[in-house]
C-alpha angles and dihedrals in degrees: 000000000000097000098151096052126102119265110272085030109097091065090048088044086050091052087037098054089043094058091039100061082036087063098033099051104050105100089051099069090063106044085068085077103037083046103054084041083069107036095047089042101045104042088044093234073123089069092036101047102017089157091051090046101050090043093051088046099048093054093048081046091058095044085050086044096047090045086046091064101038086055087061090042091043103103095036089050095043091055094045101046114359089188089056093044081054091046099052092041091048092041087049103044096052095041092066095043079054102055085053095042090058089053094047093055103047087055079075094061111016123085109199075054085070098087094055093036096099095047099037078051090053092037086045098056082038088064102042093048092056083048106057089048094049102043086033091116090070110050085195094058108045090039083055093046103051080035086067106040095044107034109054081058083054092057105053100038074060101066094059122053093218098067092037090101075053108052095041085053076057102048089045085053094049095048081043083061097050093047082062097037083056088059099040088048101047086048088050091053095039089051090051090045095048087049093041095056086040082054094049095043100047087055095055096053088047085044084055098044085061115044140072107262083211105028097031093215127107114310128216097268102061082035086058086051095036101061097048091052085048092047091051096052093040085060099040080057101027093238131150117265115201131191119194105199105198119193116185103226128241078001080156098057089050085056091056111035090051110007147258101293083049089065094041089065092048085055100049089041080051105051088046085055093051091033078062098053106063124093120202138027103276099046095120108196102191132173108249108187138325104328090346124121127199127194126194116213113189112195099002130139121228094249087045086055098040090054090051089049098053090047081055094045084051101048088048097054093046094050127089112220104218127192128157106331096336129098106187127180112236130200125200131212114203135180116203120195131167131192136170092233120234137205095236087056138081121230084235086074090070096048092042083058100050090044083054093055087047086061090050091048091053092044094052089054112281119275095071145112113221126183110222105184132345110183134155 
């Protein structure tokens, strides 16, 4: 059925469409009633059938009523049960077309209907053509709804020759409003697949702006964001914040000694080792700079980063590194530090502080994991 979408995109067409015709179609419940006011009041078929007109009022009235309450409900009830959200709109919205329905058909047969038929004909085509328009993002359901309001008054123009001229004025008018349902539909789809492309392709620039072209894990610039988002919010809660930095040891001599494509697979070995390693959602592994690693640890203790460093430190020692025909053996030096950020404080404290740690690590011989401050 969407068959030229992208992939992921029927399911967001289908919740798109829903909203759309929800928001689309709102002023037309209640012109049911304001229209048959007028009609009714100004032809006079009010003073001659005050019964008929209050009975058909007051039904259009409870379907404005009960749309009325499910408005307020909608976005409870949507979030609750999307399939019963779809039942009671859909319910609404055809009970009303309908009621009219009803009325204008019985304009075709009734007599004591003759004084309001021009105007229930003009308010009629009024109506369809605001709903075609309206409903026009499901095919199925304006079709259904013009289908409604227009075909029960062909039948039965149909049962009588002398309303055959008529109901045929009718039929040419409903495949009239198909023709334009066709149009409004397929601008409707062109303009959701347009945005949805834009969409798409706006993520992916932001996606690319913030990863690492090599690693293909977070780059500086979205770590240098990141950790002053996650500053702000760890002082808001008065959680740790950690930072793990990881330097890949005589990363230099591994350049050298086998070239430079050589160290881009360490670090993309690397950055899959440490990408492994985090543990929540808002874990952020970035690439900080040259063979240099950064993790980002929201709401975790000292002892609790330290732990996940070491694990690091540990992977990094059992695994070969393996590129061409070369299996090598890497170390890792990593500096842990965690704070409970502060307002008074800047987020550099923190790295200055896990830089720091990387020092320590290098001093105390490489491979291994040192905790440079840990302060609340």
């Amino acid at each position: 059925m969407h068959k030229n979408l992208p992939n992921g995109s029927t399911a967001q067409l289908a919740k798109q469409t829903d909203f759309d015709i929800y928001r689309r179609s709102l002023p037309i419940m209640p012109s049911y009633i304001v229209l048959w006011i007028a009609i009714a009041g100004l032809s006079k078929f009010y003073q001659a059938h005050p019964s008929l007109s209050l009975l058909i009022a007051g039904s259009l009235s409870a379907v404005v009523v009960a749309h009325l309450l499910f408005t307020l409900a909608s976005r409870w009830l949507l979030e609750a049960s999307p399939i019963t959200w779809r039942f009671f709109f859909y319910g609404f919205t055809f009970a009303g077309c309908t009621i009219w329905s009803g009325v204008f058909t019985l304009c075709f047969f009734e007599p004591e209907f003759d004084v309001i038929f021009l105007p229930m004909v003009l308010a009629t085509a009024g109506l369809t053509n605001a709903a075609l328009s309206s409903l026009a993002p499901s095919r199925w359901v304006a079709l259904s709804y013009v289908s409604i309001m227009i075909l029960p008054a062909v039948f039965v123009c149909f049962t009588s020759m002398e309303h055959v001229t008529l109901g045929m004025t009718v039929v040419a008018y409903w495949f009239y409003g198909l023709i334009i349902l066709q149009r409004f539909h397929g601008e409707y789809r062109s303009g959701f697949e347009k945005e949805n492309t834009f969409v798409q392709q706006h993520t992916e620039l932001q996606r690319q702006n913030r990863t690492d072209g090599l690693t293909h894990v977070m780059n500086r610039r979205f770590f240098d964001e990141a950790i002053v988002r996650e500053w702000q919010q760890g002082a808001d809660e008065g959680t740790w914040l950690a930072l793990l930095f990881i330097d890949i040891d005589f990363f230099k001599k591994i350049n050298d000694t086998y070239g430079h494509m050589a160290g881009d697979e360490c670090l993309i070995q690397a950055a899959a080792i440490i990408n492994g390693a985090v543990q929540s959602g808002r874990d952020i592994v970035s690439r900080y700079g040259g063979e240099e690693f950064a993790v980002l640890l929201p709401n975790t203790a000292p002892d609790m980063a330290e732990r996940i460093a070491e694990s690091i430190r540990r992977q990094f020692s059992l695994m070969d590194f393996c590129f061409d025909q070369h299996c090598i053996k890497v170390t890792a030096s990593i500096g842990v530090s965690a704070v409970v950020p502060n307002i008074n404080l800047e987020p550099s404290v923190l790295i200055d502080q896990a830089d720091q740690g990387v020092y320590l690590a290098k001093e105390a011989g490489r491979n291994n994991v040192k905790r440079f401050g840990a302060r609340r």
